[in-house]
C-alpha positions in Angstrom: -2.0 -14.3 14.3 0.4 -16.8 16.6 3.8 -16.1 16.3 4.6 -19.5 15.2 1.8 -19.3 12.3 2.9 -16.1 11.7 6.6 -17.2 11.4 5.5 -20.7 9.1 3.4 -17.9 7.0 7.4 -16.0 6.6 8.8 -18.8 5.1 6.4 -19.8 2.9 5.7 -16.4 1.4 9.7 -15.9 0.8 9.8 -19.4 -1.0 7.0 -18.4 -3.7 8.2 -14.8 -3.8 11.3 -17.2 -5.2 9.6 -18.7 -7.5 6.9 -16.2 -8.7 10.0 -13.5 -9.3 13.0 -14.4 -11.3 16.6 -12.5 -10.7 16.9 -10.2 -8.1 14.3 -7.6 -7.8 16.9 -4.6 -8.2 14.7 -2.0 -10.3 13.2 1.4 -10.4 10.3 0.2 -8.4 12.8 0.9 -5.6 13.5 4.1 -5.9 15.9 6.1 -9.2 18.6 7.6 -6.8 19.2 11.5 -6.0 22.7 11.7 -7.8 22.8 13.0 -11.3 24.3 10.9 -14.1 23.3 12.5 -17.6 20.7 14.5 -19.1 19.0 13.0 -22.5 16.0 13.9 -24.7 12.7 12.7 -23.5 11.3 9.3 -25.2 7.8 7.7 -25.1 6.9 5.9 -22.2 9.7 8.4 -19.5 8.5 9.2 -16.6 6.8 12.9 -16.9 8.1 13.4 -13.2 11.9 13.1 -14.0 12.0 16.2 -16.7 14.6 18.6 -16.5 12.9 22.3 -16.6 16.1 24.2 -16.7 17.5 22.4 -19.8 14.1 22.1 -21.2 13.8 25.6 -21.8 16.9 26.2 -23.0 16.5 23.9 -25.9 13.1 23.9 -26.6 13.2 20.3 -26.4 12.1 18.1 -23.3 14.7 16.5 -21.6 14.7 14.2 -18.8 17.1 13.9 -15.9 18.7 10.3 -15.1 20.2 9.5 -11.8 22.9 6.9 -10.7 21.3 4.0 -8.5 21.3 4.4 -4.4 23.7 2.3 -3.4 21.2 1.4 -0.3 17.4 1.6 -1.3 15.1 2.5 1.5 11.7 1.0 1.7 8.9 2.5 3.7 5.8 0.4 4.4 2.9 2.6 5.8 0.3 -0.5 7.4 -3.3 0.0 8.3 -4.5 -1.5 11.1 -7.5 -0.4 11.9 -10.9 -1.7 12.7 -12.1 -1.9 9.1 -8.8 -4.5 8.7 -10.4 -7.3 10.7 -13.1 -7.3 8.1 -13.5 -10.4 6.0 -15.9 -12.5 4.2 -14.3 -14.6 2.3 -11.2 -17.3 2.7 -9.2 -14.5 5.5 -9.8 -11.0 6.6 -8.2 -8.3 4.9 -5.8 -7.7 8.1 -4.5 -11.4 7.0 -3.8 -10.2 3.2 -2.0 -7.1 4.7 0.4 -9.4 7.0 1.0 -10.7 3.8 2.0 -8.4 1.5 4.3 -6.7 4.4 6.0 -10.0 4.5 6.8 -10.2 0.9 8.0 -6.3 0.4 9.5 -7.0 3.3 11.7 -9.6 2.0 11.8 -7.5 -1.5 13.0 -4.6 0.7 15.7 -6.1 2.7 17.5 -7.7 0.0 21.9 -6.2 -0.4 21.7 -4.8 2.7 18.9 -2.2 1.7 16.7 -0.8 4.2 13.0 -1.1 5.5 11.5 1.5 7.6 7.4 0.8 9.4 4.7 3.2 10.1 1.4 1.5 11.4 -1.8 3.8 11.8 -5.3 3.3 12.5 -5.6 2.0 16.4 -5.0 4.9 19.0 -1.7 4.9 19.0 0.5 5.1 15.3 4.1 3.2 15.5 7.1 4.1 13.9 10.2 1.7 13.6 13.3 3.6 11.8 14.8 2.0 8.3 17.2 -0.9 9.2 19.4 -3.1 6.8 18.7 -6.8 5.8 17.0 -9.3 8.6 17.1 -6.6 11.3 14.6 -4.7 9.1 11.9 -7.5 8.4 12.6 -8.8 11.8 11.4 -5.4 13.5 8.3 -5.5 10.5 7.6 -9.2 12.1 7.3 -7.2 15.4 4.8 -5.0 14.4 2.8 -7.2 12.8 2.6 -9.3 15.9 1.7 -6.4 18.2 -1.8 -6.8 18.8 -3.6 -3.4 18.1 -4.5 -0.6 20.7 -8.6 -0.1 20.1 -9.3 3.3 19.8 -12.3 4.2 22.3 -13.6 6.1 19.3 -13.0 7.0 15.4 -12.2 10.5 17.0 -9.1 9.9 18.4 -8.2 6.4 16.0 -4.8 7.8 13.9 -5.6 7.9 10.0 -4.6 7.0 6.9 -3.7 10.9 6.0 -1.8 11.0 9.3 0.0 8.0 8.4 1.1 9.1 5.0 2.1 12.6 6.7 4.4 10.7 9.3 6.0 8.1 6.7 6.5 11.9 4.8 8.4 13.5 7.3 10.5 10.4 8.4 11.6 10.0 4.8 15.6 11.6 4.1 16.1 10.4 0.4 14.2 9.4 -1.9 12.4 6.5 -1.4 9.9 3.8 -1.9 6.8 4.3 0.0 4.5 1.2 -0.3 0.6 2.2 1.4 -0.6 -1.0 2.4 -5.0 -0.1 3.3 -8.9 -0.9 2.0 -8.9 3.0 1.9 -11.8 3.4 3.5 -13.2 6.1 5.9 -12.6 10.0 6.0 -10.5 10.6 2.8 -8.1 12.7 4.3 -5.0 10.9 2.9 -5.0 13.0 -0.3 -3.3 15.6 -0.2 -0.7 13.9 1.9 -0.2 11.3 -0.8 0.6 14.2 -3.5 3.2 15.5 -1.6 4.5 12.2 -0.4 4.3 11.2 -4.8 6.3 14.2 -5.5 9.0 13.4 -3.8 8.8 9.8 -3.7 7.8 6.2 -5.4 4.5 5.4 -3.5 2.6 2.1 -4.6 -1.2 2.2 -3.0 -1.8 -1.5 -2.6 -5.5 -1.7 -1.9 -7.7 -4.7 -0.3 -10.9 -5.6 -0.6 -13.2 -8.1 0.6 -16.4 -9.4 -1.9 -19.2 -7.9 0.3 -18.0 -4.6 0.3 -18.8 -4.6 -3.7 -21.7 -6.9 -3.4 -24.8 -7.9 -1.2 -25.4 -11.4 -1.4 -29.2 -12.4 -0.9 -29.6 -13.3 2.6 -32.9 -11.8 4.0 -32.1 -9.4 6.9 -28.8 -8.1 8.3 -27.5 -5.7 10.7 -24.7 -3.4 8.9 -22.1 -2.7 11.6 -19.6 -0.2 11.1 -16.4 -1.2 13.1 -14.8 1.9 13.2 -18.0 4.2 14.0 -20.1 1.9 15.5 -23.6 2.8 13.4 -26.2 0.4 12.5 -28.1 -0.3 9.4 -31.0 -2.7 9.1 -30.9 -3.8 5.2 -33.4 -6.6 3.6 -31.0 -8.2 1.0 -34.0 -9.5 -0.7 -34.5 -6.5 -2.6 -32.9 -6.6 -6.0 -33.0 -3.1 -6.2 -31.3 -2.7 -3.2 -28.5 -5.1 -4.4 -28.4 -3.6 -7.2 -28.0 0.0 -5.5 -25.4 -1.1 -3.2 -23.4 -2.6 -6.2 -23.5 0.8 -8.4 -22.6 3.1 -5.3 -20.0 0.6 -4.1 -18.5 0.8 -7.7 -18.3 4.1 -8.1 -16.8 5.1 -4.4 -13.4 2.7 -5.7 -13.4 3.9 -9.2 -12.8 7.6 -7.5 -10.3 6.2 -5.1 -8.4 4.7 -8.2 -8.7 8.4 -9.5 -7.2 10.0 -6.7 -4.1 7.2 -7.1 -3.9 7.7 -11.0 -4.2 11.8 -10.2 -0.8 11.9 -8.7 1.0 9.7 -10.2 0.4 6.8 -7.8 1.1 3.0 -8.9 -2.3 1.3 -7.8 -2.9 -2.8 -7.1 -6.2 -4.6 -5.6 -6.0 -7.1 -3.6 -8.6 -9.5 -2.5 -9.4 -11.5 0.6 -10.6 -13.9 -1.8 -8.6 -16.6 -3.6 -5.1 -16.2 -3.8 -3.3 -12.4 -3.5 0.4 -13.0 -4.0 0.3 -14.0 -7.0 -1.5 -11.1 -8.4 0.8 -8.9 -6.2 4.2 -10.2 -8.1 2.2 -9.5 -11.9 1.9 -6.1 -10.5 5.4 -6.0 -9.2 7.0 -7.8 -12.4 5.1 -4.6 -14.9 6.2 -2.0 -12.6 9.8 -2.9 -13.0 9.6 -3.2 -16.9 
């Protein structure tokens, strides 16, 4: 994307994030804190994660901890940028819906001087840019969004989704948000990365799609290319059957991604690269800080 485009596409995003999100965004979607302020007795509707053992078993009564507010909230947004990204059937590819949330957790993220930190996986070589306060933050995200991506010579040696997670992981000194921004496609090596990035951590799993990964539209013959793999399949859309096949596979391969996310403890959101995205990306934003 042109850096002028790119910039235009800044401005507009942080004018409906304006409008679409009323009052600060200043809630436990960005992080709890590490500091202790009280212990109570667990309610309805707590988080499960935040429950005291040690005074549990004392009393015989669950009890959860509640910590005082980081007076700076770090951010981590872990960006996928690999071949599968440039994917897109519908009104942009899934690469542009990407840009785009980056840009508005971006602007989320940098907000009272709080602190956004990059990790970008996927091409040959991942990228790391360190947390940094206000417009120096989303300024350095702008950066790497621009940076046009290193092909891999082969998915062999293309850095991964699980490798990405691992390195937000270890970059990571208090407890943070972590926001995985990826169709979550390819080797599925990102779980158990993700459950020890969740237990220590926030982690949102914002997930794109694009139409014709769900469904085959009827258009005679096609050649199936897989952009990160290279292998082709010849498939005659015709066939009902085989539409019909595709759809029920296709359906089931996301329902067990979104059991992974709900597995250990992950907030999950999909995104489209049809229609419009932000919009659906604030409803999800707006319930997770209720």
């Amino acid at each position: 994307m042109p850096e002028g485009l790119l910039k235009a596409l800044d401005v507009s995003i942080a004018r409906r994030m304006e409008g679409l999100l009323a009052g600060d965004f200043r809630s436990n979607l960005l992080g709890t804190g590490s500091e202790l302020a009280m212990v109570r007795p667990y309610t309805p509707g707590d988080d499960v994660r935040r429950i005291d053992w040690n005074v549990t078993a004392r009393t015989n009564e669950p009890h959860v901890r509640v910590d005082l507010a980081e007076r700076v909230l770090v951010t981590w947004l872990v960006l996928d940028t690999s071949l599968s990204m440039q994917f897109g059937t519908a009104d942009r590819r899934k690469a542009d819906v990407a840009e785009g949330v980056a840009i508005a957790i971006g602007h989320l993220a940098t907000r009272r001087g709080n602190r956004l930190g990059i990790v970008t996986f996927g091409d040959a070589q991942m990228k790391t840019i360190p947390p940094k306060q206000g417009r120096v933050g989303l300024v350095g995200l702008l950066a790497a969004l621009r940076r046009e991506p290193e092909e891999p010579k082969s998915a062999a040696v293309a850095t991964s989704l699980g490798e990405g997670i691992g390195q937000a992981g270890a970059m990571t000194r208090q407890r943070s948000l972590v926001v995985v921004v990826s169709d979550f496609r390819g080797p599925q090596d990102w779980r158990r990365p993700l459950l020890e990035l969740a237990s220590r951590h926030d982690v949102v799993a914002v997930e794109i799609r694009d139409p014709r990964e769900q469904e085959l539209a009827n258009v005679g013959f096609l050649r199936l290319v897989d952009p990160e793999t290279g292998r082709q399949l010849r498939v005659d859309t015709r066939s009902r059957r085989l539409r019909e096949r595709f759809a029920v596979a296709a359906s089931a391969e996301r329902a067990l991604v979104a059991r992974a996310f709900s597995s250990v403890g992950v907030r999950h959101v999909v995104l489209t690269t049809s229609g419009d995205w932000l919009r659906p990306l604030v409803v999800f934003l707006r319930r997770s800080r209720s």
